[in-house]
C-alpha positions as CSV (number, residue, x, y, z in Angstrom):
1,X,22.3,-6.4,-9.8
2,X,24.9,-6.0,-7.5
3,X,24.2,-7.6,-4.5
4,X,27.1,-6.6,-2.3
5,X,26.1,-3.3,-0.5
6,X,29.0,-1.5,1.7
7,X,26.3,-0.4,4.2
8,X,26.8,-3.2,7.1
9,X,23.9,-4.6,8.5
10,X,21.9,-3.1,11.5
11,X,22.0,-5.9,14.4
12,X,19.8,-5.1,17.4
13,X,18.2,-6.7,20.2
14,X,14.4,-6.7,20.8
15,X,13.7,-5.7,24.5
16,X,10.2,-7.0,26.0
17,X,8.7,-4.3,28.6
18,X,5.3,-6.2,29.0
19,X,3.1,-9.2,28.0
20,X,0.6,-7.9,25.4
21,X,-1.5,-9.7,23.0
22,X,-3.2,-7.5,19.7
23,X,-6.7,-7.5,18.8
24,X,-7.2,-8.3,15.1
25,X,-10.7,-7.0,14.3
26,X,-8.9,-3.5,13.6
27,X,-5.6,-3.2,11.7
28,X,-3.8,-5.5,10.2
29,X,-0.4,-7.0,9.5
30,X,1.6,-4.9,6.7
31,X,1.3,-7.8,4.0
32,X,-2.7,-8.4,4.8
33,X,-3.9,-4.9,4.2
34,X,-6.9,-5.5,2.0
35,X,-5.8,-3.8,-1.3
36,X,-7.6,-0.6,-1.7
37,X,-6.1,-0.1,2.3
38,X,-2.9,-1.7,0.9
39,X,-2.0,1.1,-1.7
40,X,-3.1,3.7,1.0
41,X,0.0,3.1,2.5
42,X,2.4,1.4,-0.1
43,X,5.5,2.5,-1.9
44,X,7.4,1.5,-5.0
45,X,11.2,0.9,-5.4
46,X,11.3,1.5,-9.1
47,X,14.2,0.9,-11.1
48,X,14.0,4.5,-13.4
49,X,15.3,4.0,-16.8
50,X,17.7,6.4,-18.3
51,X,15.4,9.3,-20.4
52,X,13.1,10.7,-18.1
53,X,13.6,13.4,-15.4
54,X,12.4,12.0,-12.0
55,X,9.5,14.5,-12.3
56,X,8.4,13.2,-15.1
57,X,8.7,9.8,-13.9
58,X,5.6,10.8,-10.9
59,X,3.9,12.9,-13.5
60,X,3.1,9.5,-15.4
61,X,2.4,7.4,-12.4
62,X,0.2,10.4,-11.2
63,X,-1.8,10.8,-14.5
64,X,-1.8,6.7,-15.3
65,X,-2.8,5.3,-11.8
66,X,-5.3,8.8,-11.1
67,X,-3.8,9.0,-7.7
68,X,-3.2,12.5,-7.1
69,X,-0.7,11.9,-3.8
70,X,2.5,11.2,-5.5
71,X,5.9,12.2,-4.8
72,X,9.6,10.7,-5.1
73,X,12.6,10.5,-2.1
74,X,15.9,12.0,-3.7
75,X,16.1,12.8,-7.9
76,X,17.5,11.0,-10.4
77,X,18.8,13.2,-13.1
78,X,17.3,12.0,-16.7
79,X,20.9,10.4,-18.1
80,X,21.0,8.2,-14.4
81,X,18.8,5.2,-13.6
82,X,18.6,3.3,-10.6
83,X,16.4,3.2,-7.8
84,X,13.9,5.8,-7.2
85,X,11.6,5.4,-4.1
86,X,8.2,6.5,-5.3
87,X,5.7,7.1,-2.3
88,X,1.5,6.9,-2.4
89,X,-1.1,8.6,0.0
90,X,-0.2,8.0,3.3
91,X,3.3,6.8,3.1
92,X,4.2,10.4,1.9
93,X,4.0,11.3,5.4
94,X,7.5,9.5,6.0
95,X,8.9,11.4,2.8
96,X,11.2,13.7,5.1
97,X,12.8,10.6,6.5
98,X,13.6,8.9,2.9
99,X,15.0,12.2,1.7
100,X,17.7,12.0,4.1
101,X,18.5,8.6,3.6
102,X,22.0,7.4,2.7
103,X,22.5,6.1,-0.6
104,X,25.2,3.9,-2.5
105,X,26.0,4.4,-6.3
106,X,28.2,2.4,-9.1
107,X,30.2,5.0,-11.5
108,X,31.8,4.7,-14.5
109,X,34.4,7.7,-14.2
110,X,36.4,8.5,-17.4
111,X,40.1,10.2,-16.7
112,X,41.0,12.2,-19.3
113,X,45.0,11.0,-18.9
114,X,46.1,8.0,-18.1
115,X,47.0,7.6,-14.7
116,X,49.0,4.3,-12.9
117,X,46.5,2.1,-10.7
118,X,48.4,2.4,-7.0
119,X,47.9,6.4,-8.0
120,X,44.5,6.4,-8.7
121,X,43.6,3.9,-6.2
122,X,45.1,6.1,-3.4
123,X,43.6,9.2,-4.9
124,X,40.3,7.3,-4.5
125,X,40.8,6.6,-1.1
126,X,41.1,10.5,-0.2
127,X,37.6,11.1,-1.0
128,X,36.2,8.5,2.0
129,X,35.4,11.0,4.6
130,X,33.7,14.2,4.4
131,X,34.0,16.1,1.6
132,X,33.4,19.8,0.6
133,X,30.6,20.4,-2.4
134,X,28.8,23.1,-4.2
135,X,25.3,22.0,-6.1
136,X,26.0,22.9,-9.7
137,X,24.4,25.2,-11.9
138,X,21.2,23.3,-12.9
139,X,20.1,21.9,-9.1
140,X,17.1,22.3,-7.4
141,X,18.9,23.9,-3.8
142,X,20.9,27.2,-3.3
143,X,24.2,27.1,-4.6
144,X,26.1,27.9,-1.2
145,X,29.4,25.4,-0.3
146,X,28.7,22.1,1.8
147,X,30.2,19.0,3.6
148,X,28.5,16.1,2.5
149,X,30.2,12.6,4.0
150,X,31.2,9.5,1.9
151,X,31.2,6.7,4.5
152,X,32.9,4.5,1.7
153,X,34.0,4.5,-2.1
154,X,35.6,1.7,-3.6
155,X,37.3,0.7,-6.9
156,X,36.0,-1.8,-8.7
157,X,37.7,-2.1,-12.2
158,X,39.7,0.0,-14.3
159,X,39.4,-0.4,-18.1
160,X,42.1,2.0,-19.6
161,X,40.6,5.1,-18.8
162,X,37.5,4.2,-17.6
163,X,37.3,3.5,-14.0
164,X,34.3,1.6,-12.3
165,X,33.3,3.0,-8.8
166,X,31.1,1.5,-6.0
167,X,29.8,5.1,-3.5
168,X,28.2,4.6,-0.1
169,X,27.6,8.4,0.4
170,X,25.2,11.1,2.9
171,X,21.9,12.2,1.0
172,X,22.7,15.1,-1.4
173,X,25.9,13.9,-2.6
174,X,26.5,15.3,-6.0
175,X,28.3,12.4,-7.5
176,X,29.3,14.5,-10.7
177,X,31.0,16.9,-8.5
178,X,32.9,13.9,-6.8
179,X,34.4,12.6,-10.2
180,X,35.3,15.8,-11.3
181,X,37.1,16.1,-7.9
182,X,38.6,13.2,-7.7
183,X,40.3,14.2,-11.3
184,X,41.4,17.3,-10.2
185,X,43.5,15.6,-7.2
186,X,45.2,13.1,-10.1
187,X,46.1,16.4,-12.3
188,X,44.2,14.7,-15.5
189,X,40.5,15.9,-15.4
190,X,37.7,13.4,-14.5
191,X,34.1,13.0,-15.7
192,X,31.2,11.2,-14.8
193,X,29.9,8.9,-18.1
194,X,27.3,6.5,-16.1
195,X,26.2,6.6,-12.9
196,X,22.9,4.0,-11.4
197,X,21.4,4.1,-7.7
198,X,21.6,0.4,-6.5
199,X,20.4,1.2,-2.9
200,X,18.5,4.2,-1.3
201,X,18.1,3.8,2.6
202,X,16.3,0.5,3.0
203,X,15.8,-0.1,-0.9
204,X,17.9,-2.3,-2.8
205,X,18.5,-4.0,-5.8
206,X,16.9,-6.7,-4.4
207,X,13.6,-5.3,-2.8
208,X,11.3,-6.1,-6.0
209,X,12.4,-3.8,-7.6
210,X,9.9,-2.9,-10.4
211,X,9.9,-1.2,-14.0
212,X,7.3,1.5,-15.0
213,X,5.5,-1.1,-16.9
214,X,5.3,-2.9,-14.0
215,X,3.6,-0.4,-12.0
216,X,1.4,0.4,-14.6
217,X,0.7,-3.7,-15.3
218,X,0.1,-4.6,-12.2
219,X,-2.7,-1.7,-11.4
220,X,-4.3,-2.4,-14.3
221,X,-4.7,-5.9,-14.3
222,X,-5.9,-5.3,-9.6
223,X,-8.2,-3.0,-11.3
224,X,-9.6,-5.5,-14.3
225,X,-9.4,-8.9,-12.7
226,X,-9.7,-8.1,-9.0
227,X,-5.8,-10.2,-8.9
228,X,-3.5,-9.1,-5.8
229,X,-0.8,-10.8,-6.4
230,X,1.3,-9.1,-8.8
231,X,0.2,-5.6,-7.2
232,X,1.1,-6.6,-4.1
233,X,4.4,-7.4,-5.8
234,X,5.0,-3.6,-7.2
235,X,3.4,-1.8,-4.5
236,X,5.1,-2.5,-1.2
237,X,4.2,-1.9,2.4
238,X,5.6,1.5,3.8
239,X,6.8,-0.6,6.1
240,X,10.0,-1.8,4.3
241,X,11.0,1.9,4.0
242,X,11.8,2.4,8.2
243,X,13.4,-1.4,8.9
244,X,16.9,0.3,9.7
245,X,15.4,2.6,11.9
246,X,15.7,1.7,15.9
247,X,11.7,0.2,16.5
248,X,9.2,0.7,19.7
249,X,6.0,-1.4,19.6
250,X,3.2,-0.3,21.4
251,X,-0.4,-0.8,22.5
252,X,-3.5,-1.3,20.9
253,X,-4.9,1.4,23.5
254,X,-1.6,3.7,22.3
255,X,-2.7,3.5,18.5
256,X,-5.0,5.7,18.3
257,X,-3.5,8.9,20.5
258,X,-0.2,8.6,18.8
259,X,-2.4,8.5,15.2
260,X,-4.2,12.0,16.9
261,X,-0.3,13.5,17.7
262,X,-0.1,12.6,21.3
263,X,3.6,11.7,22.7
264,X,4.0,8.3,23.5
265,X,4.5,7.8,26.9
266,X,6.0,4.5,28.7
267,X,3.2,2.4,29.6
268,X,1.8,2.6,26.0
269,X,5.4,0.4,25.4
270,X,5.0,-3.2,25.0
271,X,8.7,-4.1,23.3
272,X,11.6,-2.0,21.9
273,X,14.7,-2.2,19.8
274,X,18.2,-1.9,21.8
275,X,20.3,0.9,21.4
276,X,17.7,3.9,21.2
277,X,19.3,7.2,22.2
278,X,17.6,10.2,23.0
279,X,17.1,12.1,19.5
280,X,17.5,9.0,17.5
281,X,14.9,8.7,15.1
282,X,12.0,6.1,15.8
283,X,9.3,3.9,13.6
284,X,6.7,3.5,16.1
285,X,4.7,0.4,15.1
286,X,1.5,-1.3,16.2
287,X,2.1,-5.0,17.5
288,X,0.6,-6.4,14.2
289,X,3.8,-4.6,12.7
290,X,2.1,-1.4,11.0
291,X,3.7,1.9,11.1
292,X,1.8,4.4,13.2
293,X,3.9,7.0,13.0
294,X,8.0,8.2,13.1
295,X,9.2,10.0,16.4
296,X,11.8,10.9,18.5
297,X,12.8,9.1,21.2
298,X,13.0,11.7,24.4
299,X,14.1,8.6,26.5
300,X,16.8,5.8,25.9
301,X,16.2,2.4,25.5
302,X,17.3,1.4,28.8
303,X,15.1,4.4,30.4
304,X,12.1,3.4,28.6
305,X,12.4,-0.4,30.1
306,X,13.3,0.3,33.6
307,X,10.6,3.9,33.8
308,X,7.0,3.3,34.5
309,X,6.3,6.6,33.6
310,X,6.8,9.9,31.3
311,X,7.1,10.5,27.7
312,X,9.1,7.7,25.7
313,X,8.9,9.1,22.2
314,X,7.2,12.3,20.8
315,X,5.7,11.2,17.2
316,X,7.0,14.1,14.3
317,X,5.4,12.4,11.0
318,X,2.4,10.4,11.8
319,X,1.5,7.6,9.1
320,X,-1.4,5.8,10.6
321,X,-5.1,7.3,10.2
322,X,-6.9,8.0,13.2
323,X,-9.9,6.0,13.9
324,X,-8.0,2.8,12.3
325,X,-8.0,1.6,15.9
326,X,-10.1,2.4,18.5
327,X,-9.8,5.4,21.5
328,X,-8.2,3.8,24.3
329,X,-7.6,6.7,26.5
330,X,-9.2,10.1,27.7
331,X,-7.8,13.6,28.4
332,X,-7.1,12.8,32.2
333,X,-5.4,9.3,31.3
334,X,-2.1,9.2,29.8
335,X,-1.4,6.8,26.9
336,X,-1.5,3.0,28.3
């Protein structure tokens, strides 16, 4: 595991807009979700061993666990391993958002000519930035030429000709295409001969990261035994997926219209991160910490805490069920 991510942490303050206490005879916090309600809205960082395609990968969670609403955020070709986010029922509602996560890589890049170390270091270099790509021939998106942006890329070691890399890069970076590059710009030729996924948006190494034995393991033994505990350990909250993500708390009386599609508006707002900007992308989350839904924030933080009125945040993905907490509002009452 590496451990040291280039990603810098997201520091933010919490911003209180009203006193507000939760009822907890509906809901409940993320990590006391009974466990049938648990795996409704759960996901799995799993570490995907080299072999399988990432398809097959949710084909045999699909077919094992007989839970038909499986999907994965961002593919893993069969010779990479790594982490692959792997979402269940509900928490495929947020699957847009994890697709366009950032992501950070370690490559083993092999020259094919040896090159001098303050060379290929500043060849390196050239690549932080954005940079032009074109999918190759077996990919899944139209072939057309793209900027895709490396926010870092650092070397690590050198070992003769092979060359250890560490990538903080946008979603859809082709990091074949990047060695390759990268050799061309030296004069020697460059290929990609290993390549893992140690963090995909809010995933890391170190978020329990689980094997496909564990997954299967820990279902079987919930499903057997009636244990939690190492279940609970595989299968993780959706909420762990959004904790980057600028935050708004609201009402128990908001819960439900949000659930139903209904635009937040300011007095549903009980607290809220610092920072928002109209357009940033939102987790909207109940006060016992559950993610309702994932909006966009019409109003900025500082508007939403000095307004008393209008639309704060208009929901685009909504995670929550309706009817998980009760109506509190009618058609001629806006959402308080």
């Amino acid at each position: 595991m590496l451990g040291n991510y280039l990603r810098p942490p997201v520091e933010r303050e919490v911003l209180i807009k009203a006193e507000e206490e939760t009822d907890y005879s509906y809901g409940w916090p993320p990590h006391q979700r009974p466990a049938e309600v648990h795996l409704k809205y759960s996901v799995v960082n799993l570490d995907k061993p080299i072999g399988p395609s990432s398809h097959e990968v949710v084909a045999w969670i699909r077919r094992l666990l007989g839970i038909e609403r499986v999907a994965h955020a961002g593919t893993l070709d069969p010779k990479v391993s790594g982490i692959l986010p792997i979402v269940l029922n509900n928490s495929l509602r947020v699957l847009p958002i994890l697709l366009k996560e950032d992501k950070e890589y370690v490559c083993v890049m092999r020259l094919h000519g040896d090159v001098d170390y303050a060379r290929l270091k500043s060849a390196v270099e050239l690549f932080r930035g954005p940079v032009y790509q074109r999918p190759p021939l077996r990919s899944a998106v139209k072939r057309v030429l793209r900027v895709r942006r490396i926010y870092d890329i650092r070397l690590l070691e050198v070992d003769g000709r092979s060359v250890l890399l560490h990538v903080w890069c946008e979603s859809g970076t082709y990091m074949r295409k990047l060695c390759h590059d990268i050799g061309e710009v030296l004069g020697v030729g460059a290929h990609m001969q290993e390549l893992r996924r140690v963090r995909s948006g809010d995933l890391t190494e170190e978020t329990h990261l689980a094997s496909l034995h564990d997954v299967v393991d820990s279902y079987e033994m919930w499903k057997e035994t009636g244990k939690e505990d190492y279940l609970r350990r595989v299968f993780l909250p959706v909420e762990v997926t959004v904790q980057s993500l600028p935050k708004v708390w609201i009402r128990d009386t908001a819960v439900d219209a949000v659930c139903r599609g209904a635009p937040l508006t300011v007095p549903g707002v009980v607290k809220l991160d610092s920072g928002i900007k109209v357009g940033s992308t939102v987790a909207v989350l109940s006060l016992k910490g559950e993610l309702v839904a994932v909006g966009e924030a019409v109003m900025t933080s500082d508007k939403i805490l000095s307004s008393s009125s209008g639309v704060a945040v208009r929901p685009k993905y909504v995670v929550m069920d309706p009817g998980t907490y009760p109506k509190g509002w009618s058609r001629k009452k806006s959402v308080s």
